[in-house]
mmCIF file as Biopython writes it, N, C-alpha, C and O atoms, coordinates in Angstrom:
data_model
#
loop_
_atom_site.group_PDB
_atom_site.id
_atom_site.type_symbol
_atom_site.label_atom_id
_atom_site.label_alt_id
_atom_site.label_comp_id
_atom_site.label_asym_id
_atom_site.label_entity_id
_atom_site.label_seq_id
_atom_site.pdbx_PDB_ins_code
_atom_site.Cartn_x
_atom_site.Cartn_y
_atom_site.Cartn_z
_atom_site.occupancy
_atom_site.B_iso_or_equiv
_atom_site.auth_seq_id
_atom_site.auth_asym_id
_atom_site.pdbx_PDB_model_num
ATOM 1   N N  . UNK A ? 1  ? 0.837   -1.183 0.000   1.0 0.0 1  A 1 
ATOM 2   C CA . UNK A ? 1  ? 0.000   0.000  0.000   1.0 0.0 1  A 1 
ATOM 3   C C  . UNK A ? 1  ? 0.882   1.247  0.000   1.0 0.0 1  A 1 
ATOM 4   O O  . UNK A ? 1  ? 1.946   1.264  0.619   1.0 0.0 1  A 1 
ATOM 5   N N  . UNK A ? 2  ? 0.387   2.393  -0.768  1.0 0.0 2  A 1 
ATOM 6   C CA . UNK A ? 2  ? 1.015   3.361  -0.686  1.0 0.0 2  A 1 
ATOM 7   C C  . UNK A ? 2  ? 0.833   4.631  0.406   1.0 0.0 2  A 1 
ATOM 8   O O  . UNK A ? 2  ? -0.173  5.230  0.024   1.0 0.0 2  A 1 
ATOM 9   N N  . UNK A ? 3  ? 1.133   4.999  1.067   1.0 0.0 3  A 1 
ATOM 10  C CA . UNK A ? 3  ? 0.210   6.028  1.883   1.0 0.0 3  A 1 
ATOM 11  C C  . UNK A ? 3  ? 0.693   7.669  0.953   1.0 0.0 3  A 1 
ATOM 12  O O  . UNK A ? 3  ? 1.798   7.994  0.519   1.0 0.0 3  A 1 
ATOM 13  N N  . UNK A ? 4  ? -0.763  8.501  0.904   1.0 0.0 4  A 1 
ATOM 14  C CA . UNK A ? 4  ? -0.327  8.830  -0.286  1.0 0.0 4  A 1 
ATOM 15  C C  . UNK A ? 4  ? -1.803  10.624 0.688   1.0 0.0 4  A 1 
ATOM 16  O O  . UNK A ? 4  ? -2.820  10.564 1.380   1.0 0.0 4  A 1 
ATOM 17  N N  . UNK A ? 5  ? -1.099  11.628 0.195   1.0 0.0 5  A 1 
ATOM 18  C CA . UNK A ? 5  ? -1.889  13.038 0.612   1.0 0.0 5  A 1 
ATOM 19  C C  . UNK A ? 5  ? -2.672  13.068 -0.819  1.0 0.0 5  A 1 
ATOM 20  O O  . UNK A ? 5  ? -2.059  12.959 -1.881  1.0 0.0 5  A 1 
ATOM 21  N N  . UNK A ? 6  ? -4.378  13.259 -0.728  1.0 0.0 6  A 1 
ATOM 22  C CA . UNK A ? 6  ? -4.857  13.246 -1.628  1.0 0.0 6  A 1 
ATOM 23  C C  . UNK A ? 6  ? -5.929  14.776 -1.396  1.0 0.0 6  A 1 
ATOM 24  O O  . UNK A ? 6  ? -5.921  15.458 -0.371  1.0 0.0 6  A 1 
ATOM 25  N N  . UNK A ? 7  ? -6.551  14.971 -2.290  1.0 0.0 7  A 1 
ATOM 26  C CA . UNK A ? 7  ? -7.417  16.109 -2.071  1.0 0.0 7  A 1 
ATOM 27  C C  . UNK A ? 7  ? -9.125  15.839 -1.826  1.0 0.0 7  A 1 
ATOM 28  O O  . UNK A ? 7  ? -10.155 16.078 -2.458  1.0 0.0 7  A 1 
ATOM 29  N N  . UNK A ? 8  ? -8.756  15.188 -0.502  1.0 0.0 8  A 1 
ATOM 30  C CA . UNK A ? 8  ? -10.311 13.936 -0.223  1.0 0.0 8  A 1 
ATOM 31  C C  . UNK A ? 8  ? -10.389 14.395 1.350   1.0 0.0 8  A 1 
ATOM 32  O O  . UNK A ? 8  ? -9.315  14.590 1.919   1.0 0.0 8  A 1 
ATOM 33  N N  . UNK A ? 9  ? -10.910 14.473 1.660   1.0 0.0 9  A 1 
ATOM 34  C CA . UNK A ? 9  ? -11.327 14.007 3.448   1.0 0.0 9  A 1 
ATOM 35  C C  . UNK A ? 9  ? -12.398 12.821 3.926   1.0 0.0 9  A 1 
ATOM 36  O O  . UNK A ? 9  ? -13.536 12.688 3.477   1.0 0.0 9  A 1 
ATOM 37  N N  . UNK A ? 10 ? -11.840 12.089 4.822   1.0 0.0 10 A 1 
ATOM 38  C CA . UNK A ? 10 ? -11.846 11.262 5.229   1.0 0.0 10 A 1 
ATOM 39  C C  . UNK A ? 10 ? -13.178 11.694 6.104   1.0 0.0 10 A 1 
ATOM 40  O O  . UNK A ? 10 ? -13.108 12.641 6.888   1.0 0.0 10 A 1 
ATOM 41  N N  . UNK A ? 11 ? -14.477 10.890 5.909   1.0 0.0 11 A 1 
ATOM 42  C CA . UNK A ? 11 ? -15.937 11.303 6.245   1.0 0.0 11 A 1 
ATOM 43  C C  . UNK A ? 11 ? -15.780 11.036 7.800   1.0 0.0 11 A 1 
ATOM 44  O O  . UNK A ? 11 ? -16.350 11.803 8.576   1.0 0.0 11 A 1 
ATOM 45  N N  . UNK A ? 12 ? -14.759 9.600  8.456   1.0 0.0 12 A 1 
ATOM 46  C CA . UNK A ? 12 ? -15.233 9.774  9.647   1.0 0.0 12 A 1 
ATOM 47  C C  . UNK A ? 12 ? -14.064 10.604 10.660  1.0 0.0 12 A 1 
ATOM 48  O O  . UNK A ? 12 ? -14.295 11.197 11.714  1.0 0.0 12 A 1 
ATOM 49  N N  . UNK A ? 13 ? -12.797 10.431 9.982   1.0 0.0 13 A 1 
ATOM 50  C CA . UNK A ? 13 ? -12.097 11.739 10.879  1.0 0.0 13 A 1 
ATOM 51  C C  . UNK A ? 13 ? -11.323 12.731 10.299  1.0 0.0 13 A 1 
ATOM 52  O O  . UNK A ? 13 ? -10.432 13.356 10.875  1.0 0.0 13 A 1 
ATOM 53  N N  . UNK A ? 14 ? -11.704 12.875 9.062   1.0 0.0 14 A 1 
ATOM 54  C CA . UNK A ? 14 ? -11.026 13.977 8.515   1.0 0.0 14 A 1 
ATOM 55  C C  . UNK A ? 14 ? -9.979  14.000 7.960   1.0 0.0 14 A 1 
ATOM 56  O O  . UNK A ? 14 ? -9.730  14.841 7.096   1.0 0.0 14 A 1 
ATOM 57  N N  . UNK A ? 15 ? -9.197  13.146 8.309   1.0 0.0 15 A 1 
ATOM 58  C CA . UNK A ? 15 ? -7.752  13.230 7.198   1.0 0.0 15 A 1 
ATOM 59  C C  . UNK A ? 15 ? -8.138  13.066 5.580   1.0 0.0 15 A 1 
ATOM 60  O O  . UNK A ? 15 ? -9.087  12.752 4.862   1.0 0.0 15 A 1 
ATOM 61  N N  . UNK A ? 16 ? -6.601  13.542 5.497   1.0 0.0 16 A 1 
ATOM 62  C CA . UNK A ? 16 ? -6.428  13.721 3.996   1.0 0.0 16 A 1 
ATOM 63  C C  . UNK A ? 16 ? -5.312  12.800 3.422   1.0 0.0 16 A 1 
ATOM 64  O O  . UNK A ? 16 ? -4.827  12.949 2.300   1.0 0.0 16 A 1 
ATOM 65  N N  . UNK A ? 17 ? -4.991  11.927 4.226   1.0 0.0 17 A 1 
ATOM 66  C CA . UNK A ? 17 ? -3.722  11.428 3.948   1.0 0.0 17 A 1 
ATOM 67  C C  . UNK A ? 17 ? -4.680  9.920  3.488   1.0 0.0 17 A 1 
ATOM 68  O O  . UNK A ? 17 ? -5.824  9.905  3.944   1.0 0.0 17 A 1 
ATOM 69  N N  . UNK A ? 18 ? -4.171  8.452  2.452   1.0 0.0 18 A 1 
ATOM 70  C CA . UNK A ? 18 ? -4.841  7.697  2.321   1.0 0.0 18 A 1 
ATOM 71  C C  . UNK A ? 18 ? -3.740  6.608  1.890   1.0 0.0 18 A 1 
ATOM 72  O O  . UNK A ? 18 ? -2.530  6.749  1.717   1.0 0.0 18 A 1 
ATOM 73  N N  . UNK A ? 19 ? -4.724  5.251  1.752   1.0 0.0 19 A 1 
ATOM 74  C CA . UNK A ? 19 ? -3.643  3.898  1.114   1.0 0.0 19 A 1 
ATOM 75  C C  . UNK A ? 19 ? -3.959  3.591  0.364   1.0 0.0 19 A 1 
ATOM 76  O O  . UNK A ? 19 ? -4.993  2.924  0.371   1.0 0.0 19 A 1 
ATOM 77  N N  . UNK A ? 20 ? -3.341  3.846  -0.699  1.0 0.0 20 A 1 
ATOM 78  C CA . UNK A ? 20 ? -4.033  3.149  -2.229  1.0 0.0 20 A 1 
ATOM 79  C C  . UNK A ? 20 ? -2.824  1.923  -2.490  1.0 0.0 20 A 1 
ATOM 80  O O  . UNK A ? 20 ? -1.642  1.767  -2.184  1.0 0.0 20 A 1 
ATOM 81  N N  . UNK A ? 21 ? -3.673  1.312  -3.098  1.0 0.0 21 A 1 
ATOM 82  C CA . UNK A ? 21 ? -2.678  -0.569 -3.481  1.0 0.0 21 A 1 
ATOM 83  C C  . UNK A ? 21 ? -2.293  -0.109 -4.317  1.0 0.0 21 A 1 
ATOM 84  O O  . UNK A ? 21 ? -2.762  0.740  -5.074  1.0 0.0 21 A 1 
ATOM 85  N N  . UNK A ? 22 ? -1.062  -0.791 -4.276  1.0 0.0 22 A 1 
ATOM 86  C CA . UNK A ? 22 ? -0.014  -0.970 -5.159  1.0 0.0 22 A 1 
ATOM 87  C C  . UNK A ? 22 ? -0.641  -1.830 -6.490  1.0 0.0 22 A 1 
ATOM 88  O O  . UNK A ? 22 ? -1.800  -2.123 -6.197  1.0 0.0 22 A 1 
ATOM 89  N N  . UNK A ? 23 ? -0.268  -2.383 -7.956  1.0 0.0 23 A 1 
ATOM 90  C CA . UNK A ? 23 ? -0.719  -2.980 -8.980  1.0 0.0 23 A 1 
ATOM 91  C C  . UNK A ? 23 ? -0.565  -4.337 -8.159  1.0 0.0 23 A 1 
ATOM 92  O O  . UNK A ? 23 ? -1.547  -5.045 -8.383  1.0 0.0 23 A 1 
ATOM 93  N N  . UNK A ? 24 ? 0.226   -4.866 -7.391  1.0 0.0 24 A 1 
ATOM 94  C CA . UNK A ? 24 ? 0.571   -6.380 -7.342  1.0 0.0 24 A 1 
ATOM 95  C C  . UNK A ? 24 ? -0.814  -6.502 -5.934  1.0 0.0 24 A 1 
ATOM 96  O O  . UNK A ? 24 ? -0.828  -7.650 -5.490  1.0 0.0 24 A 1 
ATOM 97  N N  . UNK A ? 25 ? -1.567  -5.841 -5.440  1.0 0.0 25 A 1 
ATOM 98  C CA . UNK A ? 25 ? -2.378  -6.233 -4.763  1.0 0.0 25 A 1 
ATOM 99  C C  . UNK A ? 25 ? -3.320  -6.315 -5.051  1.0 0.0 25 A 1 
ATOM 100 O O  . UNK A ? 25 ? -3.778  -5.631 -5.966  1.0 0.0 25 A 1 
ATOM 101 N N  . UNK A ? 26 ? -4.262  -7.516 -4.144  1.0 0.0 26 A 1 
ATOM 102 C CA . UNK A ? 26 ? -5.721  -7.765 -4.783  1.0 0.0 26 A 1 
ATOM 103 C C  . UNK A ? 26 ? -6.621  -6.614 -4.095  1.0 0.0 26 A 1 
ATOM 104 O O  . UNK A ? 26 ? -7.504  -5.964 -4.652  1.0 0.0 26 A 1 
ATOM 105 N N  . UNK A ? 27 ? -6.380  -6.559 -3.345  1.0 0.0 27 A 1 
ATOM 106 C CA . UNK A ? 27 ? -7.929  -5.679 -2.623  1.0 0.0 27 A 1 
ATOM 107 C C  . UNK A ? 27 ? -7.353  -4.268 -3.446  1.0 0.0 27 A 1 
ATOM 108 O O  . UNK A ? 27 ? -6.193  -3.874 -3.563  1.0 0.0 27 A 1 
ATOM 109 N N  . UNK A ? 28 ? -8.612  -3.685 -3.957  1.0 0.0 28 A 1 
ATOM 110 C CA . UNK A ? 28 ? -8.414  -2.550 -4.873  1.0 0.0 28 A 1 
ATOM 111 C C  . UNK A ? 28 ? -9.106  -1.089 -3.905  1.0 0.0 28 A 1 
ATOM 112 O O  . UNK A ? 28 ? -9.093  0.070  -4.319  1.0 0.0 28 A 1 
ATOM 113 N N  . UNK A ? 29 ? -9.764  -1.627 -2.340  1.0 0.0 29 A 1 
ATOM 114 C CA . UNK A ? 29 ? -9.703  -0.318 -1.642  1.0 0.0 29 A 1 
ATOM 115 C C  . UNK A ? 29 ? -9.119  0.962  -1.280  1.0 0.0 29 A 1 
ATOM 116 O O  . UNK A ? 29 ? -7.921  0.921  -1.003  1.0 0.0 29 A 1 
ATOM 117 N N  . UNK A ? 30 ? -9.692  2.073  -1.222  1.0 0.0 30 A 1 
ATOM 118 C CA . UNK A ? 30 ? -8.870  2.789  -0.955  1.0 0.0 30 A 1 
ATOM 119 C C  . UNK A ? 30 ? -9.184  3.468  0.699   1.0 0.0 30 A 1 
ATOM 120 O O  . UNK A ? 30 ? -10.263 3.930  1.069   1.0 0.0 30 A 1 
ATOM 121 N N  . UNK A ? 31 ? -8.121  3.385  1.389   1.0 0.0 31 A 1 
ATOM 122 C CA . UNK A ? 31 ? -8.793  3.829  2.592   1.0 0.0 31 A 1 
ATOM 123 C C  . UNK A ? 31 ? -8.280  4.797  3.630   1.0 0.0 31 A 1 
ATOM 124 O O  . UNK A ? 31 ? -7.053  4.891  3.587   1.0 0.0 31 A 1 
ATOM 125 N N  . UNK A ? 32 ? -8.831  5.504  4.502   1.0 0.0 32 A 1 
ATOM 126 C CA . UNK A ? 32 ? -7.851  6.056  5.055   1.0 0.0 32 A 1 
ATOM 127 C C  . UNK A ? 32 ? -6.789  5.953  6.017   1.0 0.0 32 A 1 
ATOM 128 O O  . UNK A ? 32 ? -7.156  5.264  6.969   1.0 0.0 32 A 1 
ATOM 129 N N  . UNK A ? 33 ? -5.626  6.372  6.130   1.0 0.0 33 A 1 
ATOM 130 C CA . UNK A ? 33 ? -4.328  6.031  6.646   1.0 0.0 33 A 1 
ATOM 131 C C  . UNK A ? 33 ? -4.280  6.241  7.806   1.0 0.0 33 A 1 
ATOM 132 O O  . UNK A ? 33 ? -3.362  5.758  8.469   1.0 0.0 33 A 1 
ATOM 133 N N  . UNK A ? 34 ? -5.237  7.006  8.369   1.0 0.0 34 A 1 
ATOM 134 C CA . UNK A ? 34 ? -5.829  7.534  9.622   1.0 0.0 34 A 1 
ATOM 135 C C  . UNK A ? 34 ? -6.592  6.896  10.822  1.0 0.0 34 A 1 
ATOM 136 O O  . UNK A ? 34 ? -6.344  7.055  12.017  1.0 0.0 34 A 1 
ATOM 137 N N  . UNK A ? 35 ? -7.765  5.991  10.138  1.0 0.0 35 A 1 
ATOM 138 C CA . UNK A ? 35 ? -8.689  5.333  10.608  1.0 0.0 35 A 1 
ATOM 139 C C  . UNK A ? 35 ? -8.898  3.872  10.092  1.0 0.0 35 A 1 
ATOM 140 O O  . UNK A ? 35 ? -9.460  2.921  10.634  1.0 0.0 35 A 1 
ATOM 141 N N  . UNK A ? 36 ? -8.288  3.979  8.906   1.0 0.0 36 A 1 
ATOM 142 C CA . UNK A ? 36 ? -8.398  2.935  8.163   1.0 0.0 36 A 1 
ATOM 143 C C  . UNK A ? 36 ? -10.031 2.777  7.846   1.0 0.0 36 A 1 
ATOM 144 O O  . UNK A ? 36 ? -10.541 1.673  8.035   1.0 0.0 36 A 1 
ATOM 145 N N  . UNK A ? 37 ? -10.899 3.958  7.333   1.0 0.0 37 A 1 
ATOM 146 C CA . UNK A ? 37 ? -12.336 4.229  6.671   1.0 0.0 37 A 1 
ATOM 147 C C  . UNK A ? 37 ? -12.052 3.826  5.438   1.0 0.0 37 A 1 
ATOM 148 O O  . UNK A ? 37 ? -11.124 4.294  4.778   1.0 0.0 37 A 1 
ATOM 149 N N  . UNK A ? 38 ? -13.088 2.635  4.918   1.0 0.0 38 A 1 
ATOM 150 C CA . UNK A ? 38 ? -12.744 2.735  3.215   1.0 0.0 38 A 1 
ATOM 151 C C  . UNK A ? 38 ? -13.427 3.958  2.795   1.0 0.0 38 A 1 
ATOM 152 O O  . UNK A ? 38 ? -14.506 4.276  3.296   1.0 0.0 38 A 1 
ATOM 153 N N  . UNK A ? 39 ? -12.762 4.762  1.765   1.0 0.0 39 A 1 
ATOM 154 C CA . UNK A ? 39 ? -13.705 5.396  1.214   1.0 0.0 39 A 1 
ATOM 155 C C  . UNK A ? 39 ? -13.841 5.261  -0.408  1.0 0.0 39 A 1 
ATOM 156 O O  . UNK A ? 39 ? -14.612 6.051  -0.951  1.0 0.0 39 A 1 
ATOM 157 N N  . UNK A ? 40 ? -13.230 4.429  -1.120  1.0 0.0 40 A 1 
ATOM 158 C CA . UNK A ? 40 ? -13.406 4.208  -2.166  1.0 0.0 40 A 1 
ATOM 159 C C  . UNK A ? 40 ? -13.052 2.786  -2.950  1.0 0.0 40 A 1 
ATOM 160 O O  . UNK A ? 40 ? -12.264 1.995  -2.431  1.0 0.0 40 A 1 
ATOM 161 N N  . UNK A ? 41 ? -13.679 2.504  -4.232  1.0 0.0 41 A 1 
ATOM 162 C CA . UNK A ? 41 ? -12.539 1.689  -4.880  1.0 0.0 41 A 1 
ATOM 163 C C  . UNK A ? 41 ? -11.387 2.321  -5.351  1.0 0.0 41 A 1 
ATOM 164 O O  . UNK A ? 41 ? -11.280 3.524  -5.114  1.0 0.0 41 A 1 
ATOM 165 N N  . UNK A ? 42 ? -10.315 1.632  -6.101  1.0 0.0 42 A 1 
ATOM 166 C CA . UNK A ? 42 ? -9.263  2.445  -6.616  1.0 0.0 42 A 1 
ATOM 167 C C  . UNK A ? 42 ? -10.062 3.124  -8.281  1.0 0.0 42 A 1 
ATOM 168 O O  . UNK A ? 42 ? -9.727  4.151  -8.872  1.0 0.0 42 A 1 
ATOM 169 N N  . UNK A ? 43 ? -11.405 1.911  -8.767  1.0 0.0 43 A 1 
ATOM 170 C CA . UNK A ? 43 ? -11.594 2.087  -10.290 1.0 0.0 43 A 1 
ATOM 171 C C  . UNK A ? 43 ? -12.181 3.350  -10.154 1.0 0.0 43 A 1 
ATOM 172 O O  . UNK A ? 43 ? -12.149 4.095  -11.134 1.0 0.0 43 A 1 
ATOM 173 N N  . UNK A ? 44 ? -12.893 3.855  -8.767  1.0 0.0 44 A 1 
ATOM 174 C CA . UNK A ? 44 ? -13.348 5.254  -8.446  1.0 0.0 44 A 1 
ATOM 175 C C  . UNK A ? 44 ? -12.817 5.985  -8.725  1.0 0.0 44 A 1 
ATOM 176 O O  . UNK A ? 44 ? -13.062 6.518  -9.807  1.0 0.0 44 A 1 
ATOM 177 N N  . UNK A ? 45 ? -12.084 6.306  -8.150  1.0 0.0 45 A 1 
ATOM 178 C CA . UNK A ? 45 ? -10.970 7.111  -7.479  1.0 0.0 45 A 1 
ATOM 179 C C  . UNK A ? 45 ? -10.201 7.787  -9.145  1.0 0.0 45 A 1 
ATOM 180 O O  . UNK A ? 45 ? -9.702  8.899  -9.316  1.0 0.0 45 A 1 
ATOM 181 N N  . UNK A ? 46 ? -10.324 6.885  -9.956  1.0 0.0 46 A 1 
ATOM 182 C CA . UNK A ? 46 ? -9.296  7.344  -10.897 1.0 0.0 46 A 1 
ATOM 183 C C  . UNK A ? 46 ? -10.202 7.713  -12.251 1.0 0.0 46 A 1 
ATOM 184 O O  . UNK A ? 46 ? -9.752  8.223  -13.277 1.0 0.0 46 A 1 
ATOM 185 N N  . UNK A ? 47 ? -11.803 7.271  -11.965 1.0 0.0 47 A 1 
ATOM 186 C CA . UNK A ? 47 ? -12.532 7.771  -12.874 1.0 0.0 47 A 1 
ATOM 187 C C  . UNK A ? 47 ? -12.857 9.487  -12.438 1.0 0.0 47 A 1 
ATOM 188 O O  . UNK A ? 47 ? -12.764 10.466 -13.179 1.0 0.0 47 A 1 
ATOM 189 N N  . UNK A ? 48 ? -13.229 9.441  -11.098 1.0 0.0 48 A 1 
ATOM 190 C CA . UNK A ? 48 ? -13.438 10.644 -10.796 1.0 0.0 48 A 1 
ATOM 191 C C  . UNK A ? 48 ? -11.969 11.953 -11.007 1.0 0.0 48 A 1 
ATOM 192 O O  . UNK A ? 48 ? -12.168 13.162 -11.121 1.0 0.0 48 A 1 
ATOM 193 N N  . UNK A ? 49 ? -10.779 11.383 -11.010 1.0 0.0 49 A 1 
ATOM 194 C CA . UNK A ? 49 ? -9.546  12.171 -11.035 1.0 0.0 49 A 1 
ATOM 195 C C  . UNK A ? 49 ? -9.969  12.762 -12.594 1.0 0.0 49 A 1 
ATOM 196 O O  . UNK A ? 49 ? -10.328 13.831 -13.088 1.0 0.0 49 A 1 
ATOM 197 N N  . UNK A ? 50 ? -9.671  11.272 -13.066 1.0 0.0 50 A 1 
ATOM 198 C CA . UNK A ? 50 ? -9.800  12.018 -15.181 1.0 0.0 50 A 1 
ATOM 199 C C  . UNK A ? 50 ? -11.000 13.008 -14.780 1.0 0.0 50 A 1 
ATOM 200 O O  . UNK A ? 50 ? -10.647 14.183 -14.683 1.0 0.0 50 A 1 
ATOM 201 N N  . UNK A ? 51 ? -11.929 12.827 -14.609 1.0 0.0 51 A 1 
ATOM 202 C CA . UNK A ? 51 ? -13.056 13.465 -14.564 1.0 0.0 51 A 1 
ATOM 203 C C  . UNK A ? 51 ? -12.970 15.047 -14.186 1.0 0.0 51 A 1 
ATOM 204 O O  . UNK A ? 51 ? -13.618 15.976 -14.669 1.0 0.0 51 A 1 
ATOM 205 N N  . UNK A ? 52 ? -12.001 15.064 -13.203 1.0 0.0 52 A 1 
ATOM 206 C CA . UNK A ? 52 ? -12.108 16.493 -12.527 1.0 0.0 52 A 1 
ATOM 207 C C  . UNK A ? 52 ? -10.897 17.352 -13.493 1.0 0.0 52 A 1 
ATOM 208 O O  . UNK A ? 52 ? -10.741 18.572 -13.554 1.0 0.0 52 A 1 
ATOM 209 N N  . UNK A ? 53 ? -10.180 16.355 -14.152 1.0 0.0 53 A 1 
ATOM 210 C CA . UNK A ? 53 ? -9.282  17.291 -14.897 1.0 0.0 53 A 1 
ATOM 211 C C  . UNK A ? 53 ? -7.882  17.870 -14.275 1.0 0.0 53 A 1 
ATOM 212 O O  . UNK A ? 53 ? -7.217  17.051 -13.641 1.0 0.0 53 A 1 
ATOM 213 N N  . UNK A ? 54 ? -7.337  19.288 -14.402 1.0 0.0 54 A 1 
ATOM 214 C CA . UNK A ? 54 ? -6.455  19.749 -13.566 1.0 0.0 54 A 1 
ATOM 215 C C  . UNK A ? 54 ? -6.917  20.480 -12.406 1.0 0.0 54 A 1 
ATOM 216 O O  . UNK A ? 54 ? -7.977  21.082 -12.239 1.0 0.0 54 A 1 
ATOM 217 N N  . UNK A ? 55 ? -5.858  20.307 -11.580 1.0 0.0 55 A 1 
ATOM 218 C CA . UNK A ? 55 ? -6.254  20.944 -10.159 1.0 0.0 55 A 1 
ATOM 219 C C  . UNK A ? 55 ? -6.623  21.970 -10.273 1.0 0.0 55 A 1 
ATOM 220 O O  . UNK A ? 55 ? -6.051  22.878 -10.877 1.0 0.0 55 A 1 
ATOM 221 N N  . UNK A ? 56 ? -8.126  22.040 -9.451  1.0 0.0 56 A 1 
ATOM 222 C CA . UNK A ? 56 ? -9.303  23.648 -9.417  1.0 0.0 56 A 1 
ATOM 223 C C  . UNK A ? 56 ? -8.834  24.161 -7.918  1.0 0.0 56 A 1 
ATOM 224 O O  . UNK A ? 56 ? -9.424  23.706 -6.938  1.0 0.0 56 A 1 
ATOM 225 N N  . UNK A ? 57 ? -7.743  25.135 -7.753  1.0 0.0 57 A 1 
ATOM 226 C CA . UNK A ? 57 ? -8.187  26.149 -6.563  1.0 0.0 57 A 1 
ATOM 227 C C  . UNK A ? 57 ? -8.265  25.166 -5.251  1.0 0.0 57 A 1 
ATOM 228 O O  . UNK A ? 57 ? -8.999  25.508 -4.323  1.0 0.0 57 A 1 
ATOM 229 N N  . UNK A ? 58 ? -7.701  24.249 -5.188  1.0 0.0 58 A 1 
ATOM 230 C CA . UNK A ? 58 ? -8.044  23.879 -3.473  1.0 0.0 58 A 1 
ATOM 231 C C  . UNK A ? 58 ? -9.145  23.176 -3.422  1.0 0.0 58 A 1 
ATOM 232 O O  . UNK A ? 58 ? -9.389  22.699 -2.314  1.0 0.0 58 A 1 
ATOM 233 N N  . UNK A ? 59 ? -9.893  22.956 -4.265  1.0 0.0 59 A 1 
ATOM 234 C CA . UNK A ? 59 ? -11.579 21.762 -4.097  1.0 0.0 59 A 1 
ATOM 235 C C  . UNK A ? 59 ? -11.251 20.827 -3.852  1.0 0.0 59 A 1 
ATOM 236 O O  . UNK A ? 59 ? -10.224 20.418 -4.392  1.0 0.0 59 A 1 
ATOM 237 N N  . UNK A ? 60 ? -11.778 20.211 -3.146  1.0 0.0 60 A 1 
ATOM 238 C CA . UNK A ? 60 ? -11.903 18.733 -2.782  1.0 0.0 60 A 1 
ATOM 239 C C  . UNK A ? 60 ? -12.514 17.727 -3.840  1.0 0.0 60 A 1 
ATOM 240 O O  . UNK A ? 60 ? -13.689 17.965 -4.118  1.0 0.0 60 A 1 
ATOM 241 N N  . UNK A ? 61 ? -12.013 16.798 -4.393  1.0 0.0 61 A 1 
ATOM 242 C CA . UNK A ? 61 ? -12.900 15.910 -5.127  1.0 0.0 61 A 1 
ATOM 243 C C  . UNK A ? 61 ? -14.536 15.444 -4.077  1.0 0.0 61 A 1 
ATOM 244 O O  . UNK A ? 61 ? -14.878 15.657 -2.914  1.0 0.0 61 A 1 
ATOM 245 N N  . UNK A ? 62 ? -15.037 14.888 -5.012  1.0 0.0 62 A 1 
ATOM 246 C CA . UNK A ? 62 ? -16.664 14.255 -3.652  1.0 0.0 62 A 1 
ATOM 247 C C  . UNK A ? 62 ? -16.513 13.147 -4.282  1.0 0.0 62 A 1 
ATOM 248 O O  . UNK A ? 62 ? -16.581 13.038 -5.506  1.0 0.0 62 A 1 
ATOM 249 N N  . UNK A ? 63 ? -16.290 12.217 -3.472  1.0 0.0 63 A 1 
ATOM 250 C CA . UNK A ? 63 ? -16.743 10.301 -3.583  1.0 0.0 63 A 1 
ATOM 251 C C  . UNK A ? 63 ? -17.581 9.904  -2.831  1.0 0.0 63 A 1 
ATOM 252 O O  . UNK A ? 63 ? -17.912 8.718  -2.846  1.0 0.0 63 A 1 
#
């Protein structure tokens, strides 16, 4: 797992910091590094990134 600062907060304590798997792992969660909250898949996570484009001003993505 990578622990990795993303532009997300973590619904039950707020961090911003998270673990996304590496390619050689099966579980494709993403969760936080904090609490260990899943808050996403990884196939999420990277549809919503393309999606948002380049970084807007400080916004938070929403998952």
């Amino acid at each position: 797992m990578l622990n990795v600062t993303l532009e997300l907060r973590c619904n039950v304590c707020g961090g911003e910091r998270f673990l996304l798997p590496t390619l050689d792992e099966t579980a494709q969660d993403i969760r936080c590094a904090g609490c260990s909250a899943f808050k996403c898949k990884s196939q999420d996570l990277e549809r919503a990134m393309a999606a948002a484009g380049p970084r807007r001003g400080g916004r938070h993505l929403a998952l």
